[in-house]
C-alpha positions in Angstrom: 0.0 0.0 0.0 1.0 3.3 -0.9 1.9 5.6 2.2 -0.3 8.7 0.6 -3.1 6.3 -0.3 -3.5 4.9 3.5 -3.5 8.8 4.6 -6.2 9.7 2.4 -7.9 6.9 3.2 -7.8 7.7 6.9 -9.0 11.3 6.1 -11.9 10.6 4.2 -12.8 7.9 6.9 -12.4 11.2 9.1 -14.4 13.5 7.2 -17.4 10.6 6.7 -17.2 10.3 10.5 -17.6 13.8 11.3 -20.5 13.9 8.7 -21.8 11.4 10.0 -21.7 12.7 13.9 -22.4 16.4 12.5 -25.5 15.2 10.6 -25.8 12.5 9.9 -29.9 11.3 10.0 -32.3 10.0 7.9 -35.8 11.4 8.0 -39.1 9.5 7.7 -42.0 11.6 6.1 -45.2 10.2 5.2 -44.1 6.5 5.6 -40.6 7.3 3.1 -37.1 8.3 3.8 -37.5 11.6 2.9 -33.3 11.5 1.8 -33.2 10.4 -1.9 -29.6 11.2 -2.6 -26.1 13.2 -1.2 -27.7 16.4 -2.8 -30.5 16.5 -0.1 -28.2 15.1 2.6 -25.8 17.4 4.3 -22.0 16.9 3.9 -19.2 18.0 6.1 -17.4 20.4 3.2 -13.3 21.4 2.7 -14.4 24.9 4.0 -15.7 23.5 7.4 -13.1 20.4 8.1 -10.4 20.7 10.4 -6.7 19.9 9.4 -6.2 16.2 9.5 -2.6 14.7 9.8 -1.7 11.3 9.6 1.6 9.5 10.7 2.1 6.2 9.9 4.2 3.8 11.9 5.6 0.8 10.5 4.8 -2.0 13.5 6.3 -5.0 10.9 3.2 -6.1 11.1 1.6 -7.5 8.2 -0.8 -5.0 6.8 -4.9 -5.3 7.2 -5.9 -2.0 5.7 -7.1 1.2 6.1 -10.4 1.7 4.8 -12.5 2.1 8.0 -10.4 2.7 10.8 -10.6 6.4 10.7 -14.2 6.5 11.2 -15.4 4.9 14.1 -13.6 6.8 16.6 -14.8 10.5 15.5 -18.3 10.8 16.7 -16.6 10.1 20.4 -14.0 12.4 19.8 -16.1 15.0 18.9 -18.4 14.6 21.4 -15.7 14.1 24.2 -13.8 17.3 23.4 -17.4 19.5 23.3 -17.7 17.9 26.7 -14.5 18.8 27.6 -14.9 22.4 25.9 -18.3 23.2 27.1 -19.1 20.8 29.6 -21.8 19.4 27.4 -22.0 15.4 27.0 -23.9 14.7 24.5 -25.4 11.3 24.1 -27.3 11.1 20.8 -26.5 12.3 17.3 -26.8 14.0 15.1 -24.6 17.2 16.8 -26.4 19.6 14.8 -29.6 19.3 16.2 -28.3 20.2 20.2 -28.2 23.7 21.6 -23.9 24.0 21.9 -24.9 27.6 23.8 -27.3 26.7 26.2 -25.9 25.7 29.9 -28.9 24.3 31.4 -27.8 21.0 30.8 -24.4 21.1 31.5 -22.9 17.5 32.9 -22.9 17.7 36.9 -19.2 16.3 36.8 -17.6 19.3 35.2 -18.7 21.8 38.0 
């Protein structure tokens, strides 16, 4: 594997994750998924990504891939650093649709 193919590979898993924590939901109207395709499903876009680096370290293992293992572990990163920015746990997704500014709900643990 090519070392510049396993780092994009690990930031597009990134980028899918963080869509997929950001906004990621499908809505039901009327009985349908009211979703038919990406152009009415929101995307996280270049302009609102974060600067991804990837370092590779050579274990001698024998290689198993890098398609997926970027994007499992976003959606708890993100959430675990709003926690830890805003004292905020949040415990369902999609992000988008909770109140970042509101402090009512803040996690007892962090005062």
């Amino acid at each position: 594997m090519h070392p510049d193919g396993m780092a994009a590979q690990m930031e597009s898993g990134i980028a899918y994750g963080m869509t997929a924590a950001l906004y990621g939901e499908i809505a039901i109207r009327h009985g349908a998924v009211a979703q038919s395709n990406f152009h009415d499903y929101p995307m996280l876009r270049m302009d609102k990504a974060p600067a991804v680096e990837t370092y590779i370290v050579n274990s001698g293992e024998s290689l198993g891939g890098a398609g997926e293992p970027g994007t499992p572990p976003i959606a708890p990163a993100l959430t675990n650093a709003i926690f830890a920015a805003t004292g905020i746990r949040i415990r369902d997704l999609p992000i988008r649709r909770h109140d970042l500014g509101r402090t009512d709900h803040i996690d007892a643990d962090v005062a």
